[in-house]
C-alpha positions as CSV (number, residue, x, y, z in Angstrom):
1,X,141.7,111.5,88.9
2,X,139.5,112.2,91.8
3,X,140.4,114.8,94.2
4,X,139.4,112.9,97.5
5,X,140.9,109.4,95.8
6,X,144.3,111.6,95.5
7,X,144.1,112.9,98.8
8,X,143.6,109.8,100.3
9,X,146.3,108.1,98.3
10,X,148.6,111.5,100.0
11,X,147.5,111.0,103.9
12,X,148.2,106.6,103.4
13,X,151.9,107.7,101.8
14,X,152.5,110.0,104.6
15,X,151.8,107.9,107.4
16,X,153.2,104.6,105.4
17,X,156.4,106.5,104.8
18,X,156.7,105.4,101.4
19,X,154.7,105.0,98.0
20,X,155.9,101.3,97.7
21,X,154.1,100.8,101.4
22,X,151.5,102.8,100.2
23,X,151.0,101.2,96.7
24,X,150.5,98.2,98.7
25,X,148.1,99.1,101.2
26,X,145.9,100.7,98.8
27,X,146.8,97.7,96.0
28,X,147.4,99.7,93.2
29,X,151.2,100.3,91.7
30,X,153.8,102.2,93.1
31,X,153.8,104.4,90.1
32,X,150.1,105.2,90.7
33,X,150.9,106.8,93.9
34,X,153.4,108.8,92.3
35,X,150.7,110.3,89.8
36,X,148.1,110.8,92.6
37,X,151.0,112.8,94.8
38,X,152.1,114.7,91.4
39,X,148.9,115.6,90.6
40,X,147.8,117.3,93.9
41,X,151.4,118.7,93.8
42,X,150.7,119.8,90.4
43,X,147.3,121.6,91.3
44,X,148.6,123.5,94.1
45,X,151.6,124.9,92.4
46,X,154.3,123.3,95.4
47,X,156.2,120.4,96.4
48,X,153.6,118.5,99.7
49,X,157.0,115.6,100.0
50,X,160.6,115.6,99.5
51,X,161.9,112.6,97.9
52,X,165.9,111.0,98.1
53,X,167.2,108.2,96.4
54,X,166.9,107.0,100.6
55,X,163.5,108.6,102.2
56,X,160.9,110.9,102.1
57,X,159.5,113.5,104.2
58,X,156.4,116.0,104.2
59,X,157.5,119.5,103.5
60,X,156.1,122.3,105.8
61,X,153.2,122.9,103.3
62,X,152.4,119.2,103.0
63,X,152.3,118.8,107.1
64,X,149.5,121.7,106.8
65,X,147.9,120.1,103.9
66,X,148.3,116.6,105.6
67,X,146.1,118.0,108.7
68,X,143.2,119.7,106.5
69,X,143.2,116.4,103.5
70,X,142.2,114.4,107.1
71,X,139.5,116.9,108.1
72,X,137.8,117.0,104.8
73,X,138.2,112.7,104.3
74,X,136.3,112.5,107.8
75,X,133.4,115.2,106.6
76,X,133.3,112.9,103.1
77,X,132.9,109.9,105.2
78,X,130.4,111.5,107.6
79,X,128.6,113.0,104.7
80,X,128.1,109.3,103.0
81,X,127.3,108.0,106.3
82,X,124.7,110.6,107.1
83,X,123.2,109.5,103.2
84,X,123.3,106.1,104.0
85,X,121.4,106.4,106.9
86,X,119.1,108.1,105.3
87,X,118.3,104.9,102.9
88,X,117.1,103.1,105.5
89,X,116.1,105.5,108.5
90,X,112.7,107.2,107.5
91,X,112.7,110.6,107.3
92,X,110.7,113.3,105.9
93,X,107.1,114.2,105.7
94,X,104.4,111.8,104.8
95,X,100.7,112.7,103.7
96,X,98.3,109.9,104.6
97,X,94.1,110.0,104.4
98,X,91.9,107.5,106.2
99,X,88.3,106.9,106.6
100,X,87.3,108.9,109.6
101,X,86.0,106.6,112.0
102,X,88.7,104.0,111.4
103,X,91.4,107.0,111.5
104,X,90.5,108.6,114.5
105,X,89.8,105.0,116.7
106,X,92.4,103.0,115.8
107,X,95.0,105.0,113.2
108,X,95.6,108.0,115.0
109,X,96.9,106.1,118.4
110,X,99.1,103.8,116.0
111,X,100.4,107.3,114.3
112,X,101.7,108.9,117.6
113,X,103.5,105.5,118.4
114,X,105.2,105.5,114.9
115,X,105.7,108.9,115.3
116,X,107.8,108.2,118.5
117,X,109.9,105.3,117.1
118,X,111.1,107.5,113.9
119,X,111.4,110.9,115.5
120,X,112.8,112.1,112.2
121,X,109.0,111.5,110.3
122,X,106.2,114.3,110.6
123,X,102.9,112.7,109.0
124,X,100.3,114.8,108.1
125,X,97.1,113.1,108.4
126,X,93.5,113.6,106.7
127,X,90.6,112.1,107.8
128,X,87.5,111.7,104.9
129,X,85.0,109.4,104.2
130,X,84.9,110.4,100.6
131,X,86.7,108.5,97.4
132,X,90.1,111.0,97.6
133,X,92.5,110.8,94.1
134,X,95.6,110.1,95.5
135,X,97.7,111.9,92.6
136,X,95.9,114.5,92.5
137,X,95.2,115.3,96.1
138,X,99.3,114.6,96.9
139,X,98.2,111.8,99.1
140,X,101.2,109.1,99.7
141,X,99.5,106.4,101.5
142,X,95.5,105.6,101.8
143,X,94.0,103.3,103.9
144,X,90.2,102.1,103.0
145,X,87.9,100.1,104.1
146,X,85.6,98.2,101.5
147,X,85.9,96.6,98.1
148,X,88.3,98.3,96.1
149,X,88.0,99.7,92.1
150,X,90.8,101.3,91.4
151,X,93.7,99.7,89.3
152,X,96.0,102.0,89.6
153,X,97.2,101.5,93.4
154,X,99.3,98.9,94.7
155,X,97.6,97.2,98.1
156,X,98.2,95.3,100.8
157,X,95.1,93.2,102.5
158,X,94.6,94.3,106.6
159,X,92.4,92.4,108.4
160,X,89.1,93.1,107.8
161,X,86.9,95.6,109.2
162,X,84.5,93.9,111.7
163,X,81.6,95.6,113.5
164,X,79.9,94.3,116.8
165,X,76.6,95.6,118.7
166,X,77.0,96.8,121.6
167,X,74.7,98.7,124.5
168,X,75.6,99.8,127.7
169,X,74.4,97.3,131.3
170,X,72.0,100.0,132.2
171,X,70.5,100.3,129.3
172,X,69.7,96.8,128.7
173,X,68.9,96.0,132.4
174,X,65.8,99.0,131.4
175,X,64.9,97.2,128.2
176,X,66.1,93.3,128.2
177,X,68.7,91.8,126.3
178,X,68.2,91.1,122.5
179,X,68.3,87.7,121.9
180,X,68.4,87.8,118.3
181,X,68.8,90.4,115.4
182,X,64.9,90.8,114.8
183,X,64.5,91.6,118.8
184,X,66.2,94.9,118.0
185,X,63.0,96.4,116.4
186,X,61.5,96.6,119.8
187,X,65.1,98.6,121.0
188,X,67.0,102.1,120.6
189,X,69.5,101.8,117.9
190,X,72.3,104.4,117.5
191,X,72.3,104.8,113.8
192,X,75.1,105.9,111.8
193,X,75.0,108.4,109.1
194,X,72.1,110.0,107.5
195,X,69.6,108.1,105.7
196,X,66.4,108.8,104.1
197,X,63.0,106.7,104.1
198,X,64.4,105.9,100.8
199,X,67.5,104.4,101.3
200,X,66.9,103.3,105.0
201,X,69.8,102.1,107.0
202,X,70.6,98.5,107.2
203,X,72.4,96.1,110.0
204,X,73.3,92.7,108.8
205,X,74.0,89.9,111.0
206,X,75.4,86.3,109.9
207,X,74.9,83.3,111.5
208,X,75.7,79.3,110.4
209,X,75.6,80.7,107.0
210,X,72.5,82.8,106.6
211,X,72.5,86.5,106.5
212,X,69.6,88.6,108.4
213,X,68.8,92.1,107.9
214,X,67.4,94.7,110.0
215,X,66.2,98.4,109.5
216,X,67.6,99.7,113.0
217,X,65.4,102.6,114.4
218,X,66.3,105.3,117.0
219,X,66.4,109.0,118.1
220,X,69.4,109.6,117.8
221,X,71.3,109.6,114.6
222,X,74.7,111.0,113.6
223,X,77.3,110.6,110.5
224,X,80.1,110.8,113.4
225,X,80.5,107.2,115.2
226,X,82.0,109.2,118.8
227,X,78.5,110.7,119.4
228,X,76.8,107.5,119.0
229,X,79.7,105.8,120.8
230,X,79.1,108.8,123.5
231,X,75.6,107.9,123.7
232,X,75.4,104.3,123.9
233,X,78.1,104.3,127.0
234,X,75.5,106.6,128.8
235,X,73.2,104.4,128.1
236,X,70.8,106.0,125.4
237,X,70.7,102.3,123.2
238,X,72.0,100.1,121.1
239,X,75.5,100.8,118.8
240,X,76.9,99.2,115.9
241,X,80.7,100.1,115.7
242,X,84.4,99.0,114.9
243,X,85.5,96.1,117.2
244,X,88.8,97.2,117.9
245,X,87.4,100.4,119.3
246,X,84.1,98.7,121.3
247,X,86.3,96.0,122.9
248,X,88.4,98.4,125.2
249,X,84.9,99.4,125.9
250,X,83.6,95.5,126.8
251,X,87.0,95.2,128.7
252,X,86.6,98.5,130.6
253,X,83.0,97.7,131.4
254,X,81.3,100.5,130.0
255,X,80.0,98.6,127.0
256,X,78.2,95.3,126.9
257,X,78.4,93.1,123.8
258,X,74.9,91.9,122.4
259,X,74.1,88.9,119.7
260,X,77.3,87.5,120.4
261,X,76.5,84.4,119.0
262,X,76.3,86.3,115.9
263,X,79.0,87.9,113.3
264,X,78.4,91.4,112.3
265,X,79.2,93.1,109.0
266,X,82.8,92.5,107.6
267,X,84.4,94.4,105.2
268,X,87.9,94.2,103.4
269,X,90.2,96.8,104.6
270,X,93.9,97.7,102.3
271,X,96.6,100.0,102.8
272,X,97.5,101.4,99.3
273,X,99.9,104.1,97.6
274,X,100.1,104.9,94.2
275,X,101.9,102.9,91.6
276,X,103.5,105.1,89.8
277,X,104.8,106.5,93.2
278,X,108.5,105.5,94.3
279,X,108.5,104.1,97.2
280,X,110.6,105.2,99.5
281,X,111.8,104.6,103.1
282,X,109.1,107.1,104.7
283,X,106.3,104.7,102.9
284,X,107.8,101.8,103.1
285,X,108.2,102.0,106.7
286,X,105.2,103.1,107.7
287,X,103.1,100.5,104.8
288,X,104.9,97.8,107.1
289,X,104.3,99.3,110.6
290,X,100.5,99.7,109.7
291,X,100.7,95.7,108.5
292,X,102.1,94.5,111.5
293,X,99.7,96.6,113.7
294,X,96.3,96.3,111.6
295,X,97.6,93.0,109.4
């Protein structure tokens, strides 16, 4: 028999006043109670209730046992509740990578807000532009942006990754506004990353269907997106960036949208963990919260 079953079988007789009321309460037989009561009786060597043919009364040990058997039932119940909460309450630390840009634009804002609603999460984020191995690097929860190749991760579909051009008024009340894609040869483009005569850089725009291609040119080129976004607000050209980040921009007034009539590059953007991974609350939670925010 189990120890806390017994005792609470013991605390229902005492306050009952009998093992029939008991018995009943608890729906088991009368003679069950009996074997619960002997048993502890039995373990600690003494008598915890005198029994007549007429009633039944705690004896001065099983008044001070009576008091402790509540104490510890309230801890067990405590403990199960704390455990139960537990299940569904994330907790813990978390160990999530994200492409750089993306992560430090849009994720890292949404992470302090997460942070705040589950107070009992720490996250422990790493920012990389490079192909990470989830297993191997210990990452729980990866967020990329582009087609993906690897079979072995379970995703969920964000919405996609959309980039707009953008220059500040200044700049383009100096140098005229670009009226189409091939106008920007004649501009300043903020380029990002590093590439070679070789592998030049390449802006696509899409319009009623057909795709156009420029090589953008500039003095300015950087593989981190807040120097170019840096430069373009103070007016040094022409930036092609994330357009959840350059419409606070258009809506604060420091950034002007150009080729609006056209769509920028799209690319497919997933939230993925491993699949041999168990998922628990911690990624669970935050896998949904990122839906709902980037979804």
């Amino acid at each position: 028999m189990d120890r806390l079953t017994s005792m609470n079988v013991f605390i229902r007789t005492a306050d009952l006043g009998s093992f029939a009321a008991a018995a009943e309460a608890l729906r088991i037989s009368p003679q069950m109670v009996a074997k619960h009561i002997a048993r502890l009786e039995s373990r600690l060597g003494t008598a915890l209730i005198n029994r007549t043919t007429r009633r039944q009364h705690l004896t001065d040990i099983g008044r001070s046992y009576y008091e402790r058997c509540k104490i510890v039932l309230s801890e067990a119940e405590a403990a199960d509740a704390i455990a139960l909460e537990m299940k569904v309450t994330p907790s813990g630390t978390l160990r999530v990578n994200a492409p750089v840009t993306f992560g430090t634009s849009s994720l890292a804002p949404f992470i302090t807000h997460y942070l705040a609603q589950y107070p009992d999460t720490q996250i422990e984020l790493t920012l990389s532009d490079r192909m990470v191995d989830p297993v191997e690097e210990g990452y729980e929860v990866i967020l990329r942006i582009g087609e993906l190749t690897d079979s072995q991760m379970i995703a969920y579909p964000l919405r996609p990754y959309r980039l707009i051009a953008c220059a500040s008024a200044g700049y383009l009340a100096q140098n005229g506004i670009p009226e189409t894609p091939a106008e920007l040869a004649t501009h300043s483009c903020l380029v990002y990353g590093i590439w070679s005569p070789q592998a030049p850089c390449r802006w696509q725009f899409y319009k009623e269907g057909k795709m156009l291609e420029i090589h953008p040119q500039g003095r300015l080129r950087s593989n981190d997106w807040r120097a170019l976004l840096h430069a373009a607000v103070s007016g040094y050209g022409v930036t092609l960036g994330p357009e959840d980040v350059l419409r606070e921009e258009i809506n604060a007034g420091r950034l002007v949208q150009v080729l609006p009539d056209y769509d920028g590059p799209s690319r497919p953007m997933h939230i993925l963990t491993p699949a041999g991974l168990r998922q628990t609350v911690k990624i669970r939670s935050f896998i949904q919260a990122v839906r709902e925010a980037f979804g």
